[in-house]
C-alpha positions as CSV (number, residue, x, y, z in Angstrom):
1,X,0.0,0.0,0.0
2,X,1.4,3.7,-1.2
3,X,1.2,6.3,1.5
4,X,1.3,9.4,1.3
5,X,1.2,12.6,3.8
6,X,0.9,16.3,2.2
7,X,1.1,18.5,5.8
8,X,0.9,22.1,6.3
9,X,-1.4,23.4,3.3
10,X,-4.4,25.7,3.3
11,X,-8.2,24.1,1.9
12,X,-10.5,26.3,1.1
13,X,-13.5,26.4,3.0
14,X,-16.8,28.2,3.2
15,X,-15.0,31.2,5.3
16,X,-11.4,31.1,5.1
17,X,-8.7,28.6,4.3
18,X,-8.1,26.1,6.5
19,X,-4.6,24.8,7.7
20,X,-4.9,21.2,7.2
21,X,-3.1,18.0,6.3
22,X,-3.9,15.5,3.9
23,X,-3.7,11.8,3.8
24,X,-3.9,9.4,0.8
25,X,-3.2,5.3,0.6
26,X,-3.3,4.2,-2.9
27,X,-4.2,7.2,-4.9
28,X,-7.2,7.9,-2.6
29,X,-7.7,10.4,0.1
30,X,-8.3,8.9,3.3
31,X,-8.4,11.4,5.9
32,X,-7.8,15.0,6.5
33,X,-6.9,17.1,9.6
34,X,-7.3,20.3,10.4
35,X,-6.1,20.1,13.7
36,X,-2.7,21.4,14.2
37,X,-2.2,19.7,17.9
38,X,-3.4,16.2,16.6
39,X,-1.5,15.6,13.4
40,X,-1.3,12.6,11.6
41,X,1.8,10.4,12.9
42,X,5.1,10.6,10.6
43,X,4.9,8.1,7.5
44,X,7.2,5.8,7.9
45,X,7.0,4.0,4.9
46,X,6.1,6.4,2.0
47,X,6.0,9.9,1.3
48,X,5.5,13.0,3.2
49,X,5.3,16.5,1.1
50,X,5.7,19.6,2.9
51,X,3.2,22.3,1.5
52,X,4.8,25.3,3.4
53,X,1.1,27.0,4.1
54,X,0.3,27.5,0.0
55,X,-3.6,26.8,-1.3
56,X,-4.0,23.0,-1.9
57,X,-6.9,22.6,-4.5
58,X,-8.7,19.8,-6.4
59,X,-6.7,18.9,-9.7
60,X,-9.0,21.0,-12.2
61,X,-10.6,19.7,-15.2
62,X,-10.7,21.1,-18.8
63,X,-13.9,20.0,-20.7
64,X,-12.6,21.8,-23.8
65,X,-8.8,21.8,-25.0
66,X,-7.8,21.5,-28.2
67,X,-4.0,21.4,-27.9
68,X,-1.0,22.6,-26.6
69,X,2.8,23.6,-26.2
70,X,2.7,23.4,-30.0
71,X,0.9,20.1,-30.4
72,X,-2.3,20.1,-31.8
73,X,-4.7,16.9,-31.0
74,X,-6.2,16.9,-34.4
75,X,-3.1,15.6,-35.7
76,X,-3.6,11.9,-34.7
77,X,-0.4,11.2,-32.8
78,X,0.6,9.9,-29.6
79,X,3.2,12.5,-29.3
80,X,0.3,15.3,-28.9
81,X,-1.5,13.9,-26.4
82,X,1.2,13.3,-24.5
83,X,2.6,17.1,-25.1
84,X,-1.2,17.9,-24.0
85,X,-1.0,15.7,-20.9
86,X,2.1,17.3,-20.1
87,X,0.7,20.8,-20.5
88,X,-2.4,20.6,-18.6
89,X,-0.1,19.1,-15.6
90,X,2.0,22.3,-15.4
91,X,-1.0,24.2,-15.0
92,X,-2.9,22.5,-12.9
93,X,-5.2,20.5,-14.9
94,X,-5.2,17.0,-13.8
95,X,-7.8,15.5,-16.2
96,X,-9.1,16.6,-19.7
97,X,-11.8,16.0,-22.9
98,X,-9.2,15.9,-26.0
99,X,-11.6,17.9,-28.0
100,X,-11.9,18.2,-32.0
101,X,-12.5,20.5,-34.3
102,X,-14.6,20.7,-37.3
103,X,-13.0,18.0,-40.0
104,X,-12.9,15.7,-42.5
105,X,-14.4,11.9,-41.3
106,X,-10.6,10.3,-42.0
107,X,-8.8,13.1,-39.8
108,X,-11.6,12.6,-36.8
109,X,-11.6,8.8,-37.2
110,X,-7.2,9.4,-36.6
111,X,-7.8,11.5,-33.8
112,X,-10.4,9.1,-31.8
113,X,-7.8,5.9,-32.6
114,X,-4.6,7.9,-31.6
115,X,-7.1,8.6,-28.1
116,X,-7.9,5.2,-27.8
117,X,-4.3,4.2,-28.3
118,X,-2.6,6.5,-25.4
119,X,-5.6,6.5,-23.0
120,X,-4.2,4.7,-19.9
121,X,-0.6,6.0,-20.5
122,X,-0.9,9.6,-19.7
123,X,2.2,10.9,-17.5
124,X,1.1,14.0,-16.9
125,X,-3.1,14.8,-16.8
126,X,-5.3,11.9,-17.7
127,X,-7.5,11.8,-20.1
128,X,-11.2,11.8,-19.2
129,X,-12.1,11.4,-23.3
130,X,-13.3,13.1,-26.0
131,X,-15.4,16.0,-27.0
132,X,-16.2,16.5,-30.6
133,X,-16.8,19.5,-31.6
134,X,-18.5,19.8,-34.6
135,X,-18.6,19.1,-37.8
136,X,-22.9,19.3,-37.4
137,X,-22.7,23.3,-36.9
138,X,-24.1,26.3,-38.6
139,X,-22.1,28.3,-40.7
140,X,-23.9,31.2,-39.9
141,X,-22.0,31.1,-36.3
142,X,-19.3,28.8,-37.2
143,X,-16.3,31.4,-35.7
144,X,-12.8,29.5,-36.5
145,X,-14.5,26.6,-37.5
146,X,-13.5,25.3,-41.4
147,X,-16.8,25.6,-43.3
148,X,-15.7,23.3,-45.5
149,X,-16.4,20.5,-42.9
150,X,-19.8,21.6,-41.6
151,X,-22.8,19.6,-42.3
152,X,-26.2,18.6,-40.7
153,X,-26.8,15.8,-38.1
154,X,-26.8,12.4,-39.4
155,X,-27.3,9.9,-36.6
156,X,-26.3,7.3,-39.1
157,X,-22.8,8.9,-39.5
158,X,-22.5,9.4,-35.5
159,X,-23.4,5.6,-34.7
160,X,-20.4,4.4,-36.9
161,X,-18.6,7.4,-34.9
162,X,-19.5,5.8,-31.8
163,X,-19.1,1.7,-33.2
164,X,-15.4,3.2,-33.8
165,X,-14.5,5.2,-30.8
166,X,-16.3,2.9,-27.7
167,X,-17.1,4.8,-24.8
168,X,-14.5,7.8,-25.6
169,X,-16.8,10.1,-26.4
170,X,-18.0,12.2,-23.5
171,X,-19.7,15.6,-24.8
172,X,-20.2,16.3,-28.5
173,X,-21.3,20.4,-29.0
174,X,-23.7,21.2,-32.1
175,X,-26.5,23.7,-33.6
176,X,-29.9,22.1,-33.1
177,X,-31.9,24.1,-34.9
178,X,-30.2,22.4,-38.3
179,X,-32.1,19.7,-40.1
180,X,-31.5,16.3,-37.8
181,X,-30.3,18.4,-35.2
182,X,-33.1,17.0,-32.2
183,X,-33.1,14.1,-33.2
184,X,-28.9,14.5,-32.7
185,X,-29.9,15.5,-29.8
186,X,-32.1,13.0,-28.5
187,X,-30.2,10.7,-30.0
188,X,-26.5,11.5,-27.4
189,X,-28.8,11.8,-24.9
190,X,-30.1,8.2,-24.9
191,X,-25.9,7.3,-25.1
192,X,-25.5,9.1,-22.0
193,X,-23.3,11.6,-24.0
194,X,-23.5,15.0,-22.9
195,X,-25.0,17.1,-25.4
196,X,-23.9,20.9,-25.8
197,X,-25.1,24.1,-27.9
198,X,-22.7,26.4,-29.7
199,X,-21.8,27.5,-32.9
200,X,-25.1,27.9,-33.4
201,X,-28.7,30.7,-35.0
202,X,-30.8,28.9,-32.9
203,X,-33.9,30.9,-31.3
204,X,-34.6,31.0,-27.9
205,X,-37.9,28.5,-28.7
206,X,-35.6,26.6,-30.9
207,X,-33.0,26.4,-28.1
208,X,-36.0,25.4,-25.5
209,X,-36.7,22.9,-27.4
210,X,-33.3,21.6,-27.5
211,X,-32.8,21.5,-23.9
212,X,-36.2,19.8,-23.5
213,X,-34.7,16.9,-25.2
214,X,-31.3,16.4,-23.6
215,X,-29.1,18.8,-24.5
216,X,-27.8,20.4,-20.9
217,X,-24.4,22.5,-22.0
218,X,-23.4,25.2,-23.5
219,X,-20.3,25.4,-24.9
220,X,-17.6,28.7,-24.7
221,X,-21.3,30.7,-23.6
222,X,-22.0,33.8,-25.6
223,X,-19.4,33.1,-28.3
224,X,-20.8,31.2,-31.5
225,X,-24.1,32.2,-31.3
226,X,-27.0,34.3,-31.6
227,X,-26.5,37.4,-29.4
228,X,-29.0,38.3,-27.0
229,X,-31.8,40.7,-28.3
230,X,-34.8,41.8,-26.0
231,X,-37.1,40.3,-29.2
232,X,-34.4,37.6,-30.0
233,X,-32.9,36.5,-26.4
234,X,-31.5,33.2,-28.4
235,X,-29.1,30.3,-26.9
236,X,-27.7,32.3,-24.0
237,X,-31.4,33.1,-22.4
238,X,-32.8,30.1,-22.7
239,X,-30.1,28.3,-20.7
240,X,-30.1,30.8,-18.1
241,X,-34.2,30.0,-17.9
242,X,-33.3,26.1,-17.4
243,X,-31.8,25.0,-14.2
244,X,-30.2,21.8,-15.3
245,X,-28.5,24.1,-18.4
246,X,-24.5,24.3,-17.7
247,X,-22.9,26.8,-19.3
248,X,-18.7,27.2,-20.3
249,X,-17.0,30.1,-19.7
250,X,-13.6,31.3,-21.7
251,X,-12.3,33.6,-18.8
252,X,-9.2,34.9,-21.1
253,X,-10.1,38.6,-20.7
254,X,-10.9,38.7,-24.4
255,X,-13.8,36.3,-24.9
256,X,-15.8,37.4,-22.0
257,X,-15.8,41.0,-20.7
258,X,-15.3,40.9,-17.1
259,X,-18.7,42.3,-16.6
260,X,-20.1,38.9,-18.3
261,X,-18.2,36.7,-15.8
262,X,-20.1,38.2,-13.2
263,X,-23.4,38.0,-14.9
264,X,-23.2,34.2,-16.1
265,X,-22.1,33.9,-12.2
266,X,-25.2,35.4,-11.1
267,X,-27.3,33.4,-13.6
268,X,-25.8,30.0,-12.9
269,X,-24.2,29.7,-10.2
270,X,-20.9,28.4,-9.6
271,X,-22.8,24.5,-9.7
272,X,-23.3,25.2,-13.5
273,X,-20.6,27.4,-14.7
274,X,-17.9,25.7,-16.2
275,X,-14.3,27.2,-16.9
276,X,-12.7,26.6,-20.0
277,X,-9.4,27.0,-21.7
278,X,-10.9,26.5,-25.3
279,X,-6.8,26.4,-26.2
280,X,-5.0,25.6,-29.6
281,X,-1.6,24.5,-29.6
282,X,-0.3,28.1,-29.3
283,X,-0.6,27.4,-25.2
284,X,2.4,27.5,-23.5
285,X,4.0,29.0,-26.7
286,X,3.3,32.4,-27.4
287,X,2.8,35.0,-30.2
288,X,3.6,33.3,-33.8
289,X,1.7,32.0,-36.7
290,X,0.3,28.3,-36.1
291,X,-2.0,26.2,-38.6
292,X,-5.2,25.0,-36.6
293,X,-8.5,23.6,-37.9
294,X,-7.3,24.3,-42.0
295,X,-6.7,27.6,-40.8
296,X,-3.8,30.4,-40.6
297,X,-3.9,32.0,-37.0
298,X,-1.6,34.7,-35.6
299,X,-0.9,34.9,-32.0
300,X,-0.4,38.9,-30.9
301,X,-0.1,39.3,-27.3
302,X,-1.9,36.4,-26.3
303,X,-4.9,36.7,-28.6
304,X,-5.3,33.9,-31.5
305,X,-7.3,35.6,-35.0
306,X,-7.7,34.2,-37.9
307,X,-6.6,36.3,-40.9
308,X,-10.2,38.4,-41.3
309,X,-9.8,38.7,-37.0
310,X,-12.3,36.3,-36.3
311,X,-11.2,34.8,-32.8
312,X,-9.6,31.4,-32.8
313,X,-9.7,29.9,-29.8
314,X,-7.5,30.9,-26.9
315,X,-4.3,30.9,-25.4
316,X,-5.2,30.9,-21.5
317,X,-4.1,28.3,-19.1
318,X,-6.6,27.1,-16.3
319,X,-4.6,28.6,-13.7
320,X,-4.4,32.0,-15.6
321,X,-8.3,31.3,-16.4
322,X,-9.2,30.5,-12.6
323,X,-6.8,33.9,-11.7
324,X,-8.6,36.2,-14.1
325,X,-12.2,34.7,-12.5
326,X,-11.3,35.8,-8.7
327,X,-9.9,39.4,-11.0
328,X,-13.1,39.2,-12.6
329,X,-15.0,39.4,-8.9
330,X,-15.9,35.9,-8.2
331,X,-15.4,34.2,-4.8
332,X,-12.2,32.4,-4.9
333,X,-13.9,29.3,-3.6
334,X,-16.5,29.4,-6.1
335,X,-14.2,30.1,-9.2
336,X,-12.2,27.0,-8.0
337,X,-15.4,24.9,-7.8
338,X,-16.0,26.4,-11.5
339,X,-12.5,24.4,-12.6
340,X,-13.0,21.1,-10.4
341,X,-16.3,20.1,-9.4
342,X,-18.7,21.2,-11.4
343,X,-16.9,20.3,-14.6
344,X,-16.5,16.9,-12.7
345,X,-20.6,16.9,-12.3
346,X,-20.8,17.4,-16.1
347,X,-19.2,14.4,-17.3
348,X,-20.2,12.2,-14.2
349,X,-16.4,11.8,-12.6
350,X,-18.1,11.6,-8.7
351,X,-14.7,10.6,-7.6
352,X,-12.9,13.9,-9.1
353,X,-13.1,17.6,-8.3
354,X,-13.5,17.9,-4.7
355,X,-11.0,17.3,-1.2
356,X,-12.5,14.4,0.6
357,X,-12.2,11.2,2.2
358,X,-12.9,8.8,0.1
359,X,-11.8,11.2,-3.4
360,X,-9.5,10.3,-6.0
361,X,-6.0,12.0,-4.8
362,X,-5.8,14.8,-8.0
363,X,-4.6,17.7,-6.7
364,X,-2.9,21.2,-6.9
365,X,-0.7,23.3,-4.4
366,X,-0.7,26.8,-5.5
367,X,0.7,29.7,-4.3
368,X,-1.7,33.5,-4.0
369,X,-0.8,34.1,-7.6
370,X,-2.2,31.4,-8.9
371,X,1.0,29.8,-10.1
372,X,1.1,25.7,-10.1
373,X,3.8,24.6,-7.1
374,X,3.2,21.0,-7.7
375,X,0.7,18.2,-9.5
376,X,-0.7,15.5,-8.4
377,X,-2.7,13.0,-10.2
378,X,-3.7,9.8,-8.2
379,X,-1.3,10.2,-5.1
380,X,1.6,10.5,-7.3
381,X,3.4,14.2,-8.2
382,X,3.5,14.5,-12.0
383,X,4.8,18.0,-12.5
384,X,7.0,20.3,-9.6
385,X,7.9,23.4,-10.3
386,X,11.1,24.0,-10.7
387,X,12.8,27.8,-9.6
């Protein structure tokens, strides 16, 4: 049996953080203390990890990455996920949906096999599975995505998806208001995928309708879709109107104005508001030119465009996206929920996203700036910052 002891580390709790210690047997979290005269005893035969008083949080989860440190999922290797893996460990992402783009059947079919092929060997963040986004998306709100690719819903086509890719796929986003696009949606729902709306004209009604029959996301929330109007509220509205409606948040200060944040907080709640990184492989890298989704996009001080300045994904990290969140006016316990648990609720992980006995041992130390100390990913530290 692995042991392990973290001591001296601070846990967020409804008023303060708490000074606590942390114990975990085989990847699990056993026990924690927050009494200082009646610590655990010293481990004597495994590992004790000294978190000199910094913020120890849930490992976070990113429902929506599409690459990374110059790697970019689509590409079908092992070599990118792994570069992913590695990535979303530094910043304190311990678990993540490798996530398409709009393409053609032969490049998504690559993708899903490469997944299949490197799930289980993850060093860094593990792979929770996949989220296609795309290619059944309206052109008419189709951002960065290649129109080339975008079609209508054909269930037929997304069975052989699923025959091919098992249970890998986790959340697929689409516009429902195309032709086949409930039935899409009814469709997921009955495979226990989670269904989300983006990139998408639909109308409030037609987005009520969706909802009604099992879609219950919304993916990167007030980009890719019908803006609200007070005589055409659209996507947005309609979710705020349904409680079981989660909605993803690109907290990048460019996506969302900070003034948003705080309104899709009030809205939702930190229960159903989801933080994103939405990132291309540009993370971790920097300003250059990069080829994503058939595309030519230029990264300028942090901001991905493509070449007419339509937005293309993002650059932000979950650490820098949970940072700007508390920047933004949120609760730092309730932007942290927004990064662990609730995204953990979405996809159904009950053993990921919170602190407690009896939870999977995925975790982050942090210091007040939000940078990543150390990683942890089943009792065992997968990244360590190095200064």
């Amino acid at each position: 049996m692995s042991v392990c002891i973290i001591r001296n580390v601070r846990l967020l709790s409804e008023t303060e953080p708490v000074w606590s210690d942390v114990l975990i047997r085989d990847g699990q979290i056993t026990e924690i203390c927050h009494d200082r005269e009646d610590r655990f005893a010293a481990c004597e035969s495994g590992m004790e990890v000294d978190g000199k008083g910094q913020l120890l949080i849930p490992g976070m989860i990113d429902v929506h990455i599409h690459g990374a440190d110059g790697f970019d999922m689509m590409d079908g290797t092992l070599q990118s996920l792994e570069a992913v893996s590695h990535a979303c460990a530094r910043t304190g992402c311990t678990s993540f949906l490798a996530t398409s783009v709009s393409s053609s059947m032969d490049d998504l079919m690559g993708m899903l096999s490469s997944v299949s092929r490197f799930i289980g060997k993850e060093q860094g963040a593990r792979i929770a599975g996949v989220h296609i986004e795309g290619p059944y998306l309206n052109a008419k709100r189709k951002g960065m995505q290649n129109e080339r690719y975008l079609r209508h819903p054909n269930v037929d086509e997304m069975k052989a998806i699923l025959e091919n890719a098992g249970q890998l796929i986790r959340m697929v986003t689409l516009a429902p208001e195309l032709p086949g696009g409930m039935e899409m949606v009814s469709f997921l729902k009955e495979q226990g995928i989670v269904v989300s709306v983006a990139h998408s004209d639909a109308t409030y009604e037609e987005a009520r309708q969706a909802f009604q029959c099992g879609a219950s996301h919304v993916t990167h929330c007030f980009n890719g879709m019908r803006p609200i109007h007070h005589r055409e509220p659209g996507v947005v509205v309609a979710a705020f109107e349904e409680d079981h409606v989660s909605v993803q948040a690109i907290v990048d200060g460019v996506h969302l104005h900070p003034a948003i944040v705080r309104m899709l907080y009030r809205e939702k709640g930190a229960d159903k508001m989801v933080l994103i990184t939405d990132a291309l492989q540009a993370m971790g890298l920097g300003d250059g030119s990069y080829l994503f989704g058939g595309h030519r996009v230029t990264v300028s001080q942090g901001v991905a465009k493509l070449e007419d300045g339509t937005l293309a994904s993002s650059t932000v990290t979950m650490n820098e996206a949970l940072a700007k969140t508390v920047q933004a006016g949120i609760p730092l316990k309730d932007a942290v929920r927004m990064a662990t648990e609730t995204p953990a609720t979405v996809l159904g992980m009950t053993r990921k996203g919170r602190i407690a006995p009896g939870m999977d041992a995925d975790l982050v130390l942090m210091d007040d700036c939000f940078n990543v100390l150390w990683t942890m990913v089943d009792g065992e530290i997968v990244y360590r910052c190095v200064r």
